[in-house]
Phi, psi and omega in degrees: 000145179283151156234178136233159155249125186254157155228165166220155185237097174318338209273327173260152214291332185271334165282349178286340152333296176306311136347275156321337161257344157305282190285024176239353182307309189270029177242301184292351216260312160332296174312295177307322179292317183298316177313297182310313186268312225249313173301309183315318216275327186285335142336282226308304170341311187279329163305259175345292183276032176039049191268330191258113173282322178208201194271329170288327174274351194240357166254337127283328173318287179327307164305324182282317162276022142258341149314297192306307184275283213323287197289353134354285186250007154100005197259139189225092192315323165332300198281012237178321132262134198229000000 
């Protein structure tokens, strides 16, 4: 069986970074399956039912639920792109 190992040395600022998107991966990966699969379909519905006055408004909604699971699921980009 493979194994890997990662190390970071925390004390520098750019592997704790590095870090920090290592153990967030499978959190953005969540984010991205909801965004992709789960959100659109609840859109398009909300589409369909004319819930969206116009096209700015229904591009904030979108822009919010991905906020709204980013701080969910804890990713705080700040920490994570630099």
């Amino acid at each position: 069986m493979a194994k890997a190992i990662l190390k970071f040395d925390l004390n520098d600022p750019d592997d704790t970074m590095a870090h920090l998107r290592a153990i967030k991966s499978l959190d953005m990966a969540l984010v991205l399956w909801e965004i992709l699969y789960n959100s659109k379909k609840g859109f398009e519905y909300h589409i369909e039912a004319g819930k969206y006055e116009d096209q700015y408004e229904l591009l904030d909604a979108v822009y919010s639920k991905m906020w709204e699971e980013m701080n969910d699921r804890g990713i705080k980009l700040d920490d994570i792109v630099n």
